[in-house]
C-alpha positions in Angstrom: 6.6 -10.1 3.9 9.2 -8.9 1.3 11.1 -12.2 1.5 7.5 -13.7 0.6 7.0 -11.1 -2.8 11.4 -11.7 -3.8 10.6 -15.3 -3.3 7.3 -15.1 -5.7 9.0 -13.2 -8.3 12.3 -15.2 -8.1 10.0 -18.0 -9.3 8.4 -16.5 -11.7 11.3 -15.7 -13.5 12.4 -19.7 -13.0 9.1 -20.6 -13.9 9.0 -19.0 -17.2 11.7 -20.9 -19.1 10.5 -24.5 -17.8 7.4 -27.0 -19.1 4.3 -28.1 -16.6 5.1 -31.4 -16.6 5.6 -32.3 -12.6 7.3 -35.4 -11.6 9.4 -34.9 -8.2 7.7 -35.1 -4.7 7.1 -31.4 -4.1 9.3 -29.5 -1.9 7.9 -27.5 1.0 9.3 -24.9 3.4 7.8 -23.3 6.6 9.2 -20.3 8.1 7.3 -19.7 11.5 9.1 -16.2 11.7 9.0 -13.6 9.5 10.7 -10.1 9.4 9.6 -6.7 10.2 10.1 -4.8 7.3 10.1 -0.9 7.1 8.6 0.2 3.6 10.4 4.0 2.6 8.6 4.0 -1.1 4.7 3.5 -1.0 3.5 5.6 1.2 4.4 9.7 2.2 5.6 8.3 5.5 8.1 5.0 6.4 5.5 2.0 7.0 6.6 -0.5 9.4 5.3 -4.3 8.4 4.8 -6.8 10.8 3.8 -10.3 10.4 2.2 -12.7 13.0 2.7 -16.4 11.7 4.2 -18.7 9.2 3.9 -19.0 6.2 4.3 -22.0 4.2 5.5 -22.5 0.7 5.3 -25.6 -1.4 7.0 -25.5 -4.8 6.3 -28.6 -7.5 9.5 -29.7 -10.4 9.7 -31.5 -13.2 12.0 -34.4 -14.0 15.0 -32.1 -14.7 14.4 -30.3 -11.1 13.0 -26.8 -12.4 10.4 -25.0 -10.8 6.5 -25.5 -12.2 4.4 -24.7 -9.6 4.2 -23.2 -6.0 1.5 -22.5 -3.7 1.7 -20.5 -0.8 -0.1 -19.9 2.5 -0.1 -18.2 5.5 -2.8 -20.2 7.7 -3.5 -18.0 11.1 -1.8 -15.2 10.3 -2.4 -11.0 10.8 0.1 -8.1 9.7 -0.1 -4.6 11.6 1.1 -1.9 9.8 2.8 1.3 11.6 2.9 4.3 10.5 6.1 5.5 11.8 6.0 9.4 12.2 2.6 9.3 13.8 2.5 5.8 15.4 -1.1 5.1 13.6 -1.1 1.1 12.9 -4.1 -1.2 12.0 -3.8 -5.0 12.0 -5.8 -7.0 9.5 -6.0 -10.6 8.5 -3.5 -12.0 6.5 -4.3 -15.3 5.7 -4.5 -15.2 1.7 -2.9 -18.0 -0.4 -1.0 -18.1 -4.0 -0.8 -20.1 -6.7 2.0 -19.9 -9.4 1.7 -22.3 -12.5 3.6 -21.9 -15.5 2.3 -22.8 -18.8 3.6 -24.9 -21.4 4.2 -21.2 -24.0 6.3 -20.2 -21.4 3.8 -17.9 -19.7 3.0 -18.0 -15.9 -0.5 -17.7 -14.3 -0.6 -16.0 -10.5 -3.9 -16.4 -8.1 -3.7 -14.6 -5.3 -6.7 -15.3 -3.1 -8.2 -14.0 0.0 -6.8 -11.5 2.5 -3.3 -10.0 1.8 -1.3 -7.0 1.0 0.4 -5.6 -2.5 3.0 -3.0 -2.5 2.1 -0.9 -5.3 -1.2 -1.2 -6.9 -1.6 -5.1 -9.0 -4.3 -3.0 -11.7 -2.9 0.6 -11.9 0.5 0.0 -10.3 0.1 3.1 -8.7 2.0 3.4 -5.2 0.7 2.6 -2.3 0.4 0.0 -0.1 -3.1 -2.3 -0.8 -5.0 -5.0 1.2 -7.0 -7.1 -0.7 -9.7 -7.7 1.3 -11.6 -11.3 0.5 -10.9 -11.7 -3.2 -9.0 -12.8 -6.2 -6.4 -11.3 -8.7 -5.7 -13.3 -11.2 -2.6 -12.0 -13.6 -0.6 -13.6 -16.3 2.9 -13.2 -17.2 4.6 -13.8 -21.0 7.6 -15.5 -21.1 9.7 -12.6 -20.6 8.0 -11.8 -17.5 5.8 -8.7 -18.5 2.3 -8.8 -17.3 -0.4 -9.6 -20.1 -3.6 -9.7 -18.1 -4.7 -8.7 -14.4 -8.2 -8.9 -13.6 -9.4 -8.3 -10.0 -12.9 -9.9 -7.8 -12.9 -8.3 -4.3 -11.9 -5.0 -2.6 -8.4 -3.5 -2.5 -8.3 -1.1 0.6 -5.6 1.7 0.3 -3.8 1.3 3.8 -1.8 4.4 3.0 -4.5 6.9 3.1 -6.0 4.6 6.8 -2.9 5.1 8.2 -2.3 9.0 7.0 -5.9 10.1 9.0 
């Protein structure tokens, strides 16, 4: 789970000094396993994350080899989260997909579609961890990586508060 959000923002920072033009067969990894993670600063209590699946990442160049567009998915897959002083989990569906494209200003466009969790709030950035629940945000990035425009369609679930009752 976090190595999917460092990879997704190591490409956005990649993504937003290159131009669209694609011309390289895409590359594409699949990692079948994927790491518990414990989560110390969202919630009031340690979270533990753990992913059932793979998740499979396909990232487009352009002539020169840089970056221009990735698409993620994560076909089959669920994540429980545990709340570790009281042992409270819930396991959800986690088969969203993203879609990273940079733009030829230098800005980047993210989708992120379907079921899948944020850590921190993607509209108010408040803390916490959220599901999106069947869905869409859609966010755009400048060229020096600051967020310009989110806009949400769907539910985001605060898991924090399910997991405090």
């Amino acid at each position: 789970m976090r190595r999917g959000l460092l990879l997704l923002s190591t490409l956005l920072i990649a993504l937003a000094v290159v131009p669209a033009a694609t011309a390289n067969r895409p590359f594409r990894e699949v990692n079948e396993a994927q790491e518990d993670v414990v989560i110390t600063d969202q919630c009031a209590f340690p979270v533990l994350g753990h992913v059932e699946g793979r998740e499979i990442i396909t990232t487009f160049t352009d002539r020169a080899g840089n970056p221009v567009k990735q698409i993620g998915v994560f076909p089959g897959n669920t994540l429980t989260f545990t709340n570790l002083d009281t042992d409270a989990s819930i396991t959800l569906v986690a088969t969203g997909s993203f879609h990273v494209q940079a733009q030829s200003d230098g800005s980047i466009t993210v989708t992120i579609t379907g079921h899948g969790p944020f850590l921190s709030n993607p509209i108010t950035g408040e803390p916490g961890i959220w599901y999106l629940s069947g869905g869409q945000v859609l966010a755009t990035f400048d060229a020096e990586g600051n967020m310009t425009s989110v806009a949400l369609r769907g539910n985001l679930v605060d898991i924090c508060a399910q997991l405090a009752s």
